[in-house]
C-alpha positions as CSV (number, residue, x, y, z in Angstrom):
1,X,-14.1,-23.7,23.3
2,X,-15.9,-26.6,21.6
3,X,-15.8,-26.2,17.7
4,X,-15.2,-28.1,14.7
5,X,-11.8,-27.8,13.1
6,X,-10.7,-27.3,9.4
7,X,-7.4,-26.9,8.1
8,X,-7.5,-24.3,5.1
9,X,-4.6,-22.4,3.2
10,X,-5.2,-18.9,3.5
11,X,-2.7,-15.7,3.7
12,X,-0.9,-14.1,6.3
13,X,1.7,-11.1,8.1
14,X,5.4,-12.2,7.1
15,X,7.1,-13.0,10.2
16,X,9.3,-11.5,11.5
17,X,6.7,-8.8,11.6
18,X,8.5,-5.0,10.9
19,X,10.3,-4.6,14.4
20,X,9.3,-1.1,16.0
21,X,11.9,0.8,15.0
22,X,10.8,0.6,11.1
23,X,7.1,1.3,12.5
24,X,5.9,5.0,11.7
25,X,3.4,6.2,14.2
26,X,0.1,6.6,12.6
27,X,-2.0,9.6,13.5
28,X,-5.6,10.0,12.6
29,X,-7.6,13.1,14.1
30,X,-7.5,12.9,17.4
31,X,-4.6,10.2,17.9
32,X,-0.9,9.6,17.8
33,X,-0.9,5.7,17.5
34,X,3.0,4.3,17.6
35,X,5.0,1.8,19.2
36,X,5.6,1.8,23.2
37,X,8.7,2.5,24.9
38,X,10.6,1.8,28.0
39,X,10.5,5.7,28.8
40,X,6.7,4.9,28.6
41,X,6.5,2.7,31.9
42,X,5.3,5.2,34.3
43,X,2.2,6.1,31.7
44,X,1.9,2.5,31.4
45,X,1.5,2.3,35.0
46,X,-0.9,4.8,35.3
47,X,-3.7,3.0,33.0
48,X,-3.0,-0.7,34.2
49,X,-3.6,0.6,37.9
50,X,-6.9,1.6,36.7
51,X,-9.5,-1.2,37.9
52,X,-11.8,0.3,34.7
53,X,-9.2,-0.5,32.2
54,X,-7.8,-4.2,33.4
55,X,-11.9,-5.8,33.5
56,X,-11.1,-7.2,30.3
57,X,-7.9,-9.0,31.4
58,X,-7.1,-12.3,32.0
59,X,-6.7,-11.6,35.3
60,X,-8.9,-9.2,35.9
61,X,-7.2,-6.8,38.6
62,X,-5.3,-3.7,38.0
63,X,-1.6,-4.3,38.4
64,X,-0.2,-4.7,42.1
65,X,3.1,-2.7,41.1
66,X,5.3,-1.2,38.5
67,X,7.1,-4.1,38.4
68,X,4.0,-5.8,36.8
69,X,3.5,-3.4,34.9
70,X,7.0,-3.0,33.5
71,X,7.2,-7.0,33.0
72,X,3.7,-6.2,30.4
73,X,5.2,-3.7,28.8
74,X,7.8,-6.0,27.4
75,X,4.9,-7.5,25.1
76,X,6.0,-4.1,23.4
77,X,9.4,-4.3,22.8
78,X,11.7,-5.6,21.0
79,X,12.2,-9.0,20.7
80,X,8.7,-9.6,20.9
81,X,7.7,-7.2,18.6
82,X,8.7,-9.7,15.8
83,X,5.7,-11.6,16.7
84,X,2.9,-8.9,17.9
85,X,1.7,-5.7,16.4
86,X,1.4,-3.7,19.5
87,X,1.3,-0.2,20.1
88,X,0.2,2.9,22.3
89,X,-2.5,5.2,21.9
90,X,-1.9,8.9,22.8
91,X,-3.6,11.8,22.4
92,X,-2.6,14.2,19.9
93,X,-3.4,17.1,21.6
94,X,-1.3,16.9,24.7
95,X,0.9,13.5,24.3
96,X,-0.9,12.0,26.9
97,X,-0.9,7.8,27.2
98,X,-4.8,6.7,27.4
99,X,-4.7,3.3,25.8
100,X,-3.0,0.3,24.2
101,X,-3.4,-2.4,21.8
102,X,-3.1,-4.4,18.8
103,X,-2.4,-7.9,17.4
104,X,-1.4,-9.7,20.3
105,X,-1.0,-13.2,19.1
106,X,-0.7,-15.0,15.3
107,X,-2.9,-18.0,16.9
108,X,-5.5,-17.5,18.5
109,X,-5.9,-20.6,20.7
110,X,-10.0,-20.1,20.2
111,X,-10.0,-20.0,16.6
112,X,-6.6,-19.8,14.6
113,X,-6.5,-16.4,13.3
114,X,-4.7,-13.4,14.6
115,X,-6.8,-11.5,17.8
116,X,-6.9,-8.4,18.2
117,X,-7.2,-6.6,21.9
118,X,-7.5,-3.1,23.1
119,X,-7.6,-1.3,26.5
120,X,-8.3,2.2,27.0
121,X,-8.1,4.9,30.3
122,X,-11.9,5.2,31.7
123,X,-11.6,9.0,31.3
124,X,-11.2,7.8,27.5
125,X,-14.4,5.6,27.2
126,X,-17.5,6.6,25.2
127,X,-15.6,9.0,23.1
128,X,-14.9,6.8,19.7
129,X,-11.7,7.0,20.3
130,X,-11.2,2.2,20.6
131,X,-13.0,2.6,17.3
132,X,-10.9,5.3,15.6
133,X,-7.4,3.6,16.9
134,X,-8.7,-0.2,15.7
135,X,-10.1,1.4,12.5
136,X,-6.6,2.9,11.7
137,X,-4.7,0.2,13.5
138,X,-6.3,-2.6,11.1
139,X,-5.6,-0.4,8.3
140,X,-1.7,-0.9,9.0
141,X,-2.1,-4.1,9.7
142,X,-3.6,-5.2,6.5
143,X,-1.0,-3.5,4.7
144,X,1.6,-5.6,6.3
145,X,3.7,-7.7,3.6
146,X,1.7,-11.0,3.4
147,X,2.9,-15.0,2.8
148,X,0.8,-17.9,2.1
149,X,0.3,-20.0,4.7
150,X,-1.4,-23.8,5.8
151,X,-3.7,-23.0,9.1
152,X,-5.8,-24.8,11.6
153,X,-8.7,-22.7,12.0
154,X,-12.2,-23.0,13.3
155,X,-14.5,-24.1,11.3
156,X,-17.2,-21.6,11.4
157,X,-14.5,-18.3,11.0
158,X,-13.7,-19.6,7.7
159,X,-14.7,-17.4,4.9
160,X,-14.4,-19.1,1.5
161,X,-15.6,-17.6,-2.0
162,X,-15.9,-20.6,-4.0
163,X,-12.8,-22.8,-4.5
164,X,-9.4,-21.8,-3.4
165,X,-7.9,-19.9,-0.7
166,X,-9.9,-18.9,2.6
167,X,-9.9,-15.6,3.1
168,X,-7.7,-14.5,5.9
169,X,-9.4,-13.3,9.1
170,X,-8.6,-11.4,12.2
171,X,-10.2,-12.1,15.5
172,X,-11.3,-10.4,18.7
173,X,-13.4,-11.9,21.2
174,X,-15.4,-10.2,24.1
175,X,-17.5,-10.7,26.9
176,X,-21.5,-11.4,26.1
177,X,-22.2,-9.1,28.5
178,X,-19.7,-5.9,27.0
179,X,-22.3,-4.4,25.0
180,X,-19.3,-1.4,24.4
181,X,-16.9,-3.2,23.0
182,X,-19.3,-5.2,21.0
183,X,-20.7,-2.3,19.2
184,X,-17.4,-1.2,18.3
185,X,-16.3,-4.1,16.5
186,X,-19.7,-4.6,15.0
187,X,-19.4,-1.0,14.0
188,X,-16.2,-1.9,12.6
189,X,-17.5,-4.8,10.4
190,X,-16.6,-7.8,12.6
191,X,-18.8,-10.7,12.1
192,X,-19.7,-12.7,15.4
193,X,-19.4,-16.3,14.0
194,X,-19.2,-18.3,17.7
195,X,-20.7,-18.0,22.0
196,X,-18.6,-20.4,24.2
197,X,-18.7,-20.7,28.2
198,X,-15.4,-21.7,29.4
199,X,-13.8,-21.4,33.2
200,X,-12.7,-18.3,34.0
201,X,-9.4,-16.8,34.5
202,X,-10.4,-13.4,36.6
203,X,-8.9,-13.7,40.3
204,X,-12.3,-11.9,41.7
205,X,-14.1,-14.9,40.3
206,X,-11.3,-17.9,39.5
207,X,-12.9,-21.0,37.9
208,X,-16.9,-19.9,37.2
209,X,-18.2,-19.6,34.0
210,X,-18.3,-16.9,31.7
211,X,-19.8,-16.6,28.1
212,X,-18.0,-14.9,25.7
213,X,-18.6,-14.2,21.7
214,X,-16.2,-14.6,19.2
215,X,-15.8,-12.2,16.0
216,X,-14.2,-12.2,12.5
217,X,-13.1,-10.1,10.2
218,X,-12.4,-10.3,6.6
219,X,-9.3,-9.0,4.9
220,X,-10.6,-6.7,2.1
């Protein structure tokens, strides 16, 4: 991604973020939205077999075995839940696993900011239910204990009111052509501040371009 570069001070999660076991699941109307565990595997396994669900991936396949799914699921756990806010999504009604998500990285190597990622069962798209879990998940997330912080950012996700501080930003980026998840985070206030083609990653087509828009938004 070609962009100009700015170095701004700004706010930011203390890290060590909380580890899972001081995380409360959040529930919202139809959702039970908590932290993943290893009893959680063969769920896990369930929705990353699912070619629907993985299109957004970097590698754009459903996972060949448990064992790949079991090595992703360790994004969830501890340690590495000292540097991500990650959890799964599960309905309320009967317990079941039917998506995931959350701040997967503090540095997004686009733009600088935290990014944001969700996937979701297909039996679970079109329902609102990626807007209801981000739209609670980013409420927890901006509640986190913050620290002020020196970062390299992107030039054109910086928002600044006057002199001072740049207010701080999270990130999520998808592809031009996902109209869905677009309209959720546009629904969601996200600002699309950047369109890059870069090589992609996807086995099924390793090395072609693809277009994707970047989006911001703004800590209240």
């Amino acid at each position: 991604m070609e962009s100009s570069w700015a170095v701004v001070e700004t706010t930011l999660p203390c890290v060590p973020l909380p580890p899972n076991s001081q995380r409360e699941p959040i529930r919202t109307k139809r959702l039970v939205i908590r932290p993943m565990r290893e009893d959680d595997l063969e769920a896990y396994h369930e929705l990353r077999s699912q070619p629907e669900a993985m299109t957004g991936t970097s590698l754009g396949r459903p996972d060949r075995n448990i064992d790949e799914s079991r090595s992703a699921l360790q994004d969830f756990l501890s340690p590495r839940d000292s540097k991500m806010f990650l959890f799964g999504v599960f309905l309320a009604s009967t317990g079941q696993l039917i998506g995931e998500g959350g701040v997967h990285t503090l540095v997004s190597s686009s733009c600088g900011w935290p990014e944001i990622g969700y996937k979701f069962r297909k039996e679970a798209w079109g329902q609102g239910y990626a807007t209801e879990f981000l739209r609670a998940l980013l409420e927890a997330w901006w509640k986190l204990p913050r620290t002020h912080v020196t970062l390299r950012v992107s030039s054109p996700s910086i928002d600044s009111k006057g002199e001072g501080e740049a207010t701080e930003q999270i990130h999520a980026d998808a592809d031009v052509d996902n109209i869905g998840s677009r309209k959720v985070l546009e629904k969601l206030g996200f600002i699309q501040f950047s369109e890059w083609t870069e090589p992609d990653t996807q086995e099924h087509r390793l090395g072609q371009p693809v277009t994707l828009v970047g989006y911001r938004l703004s800590k209240p």
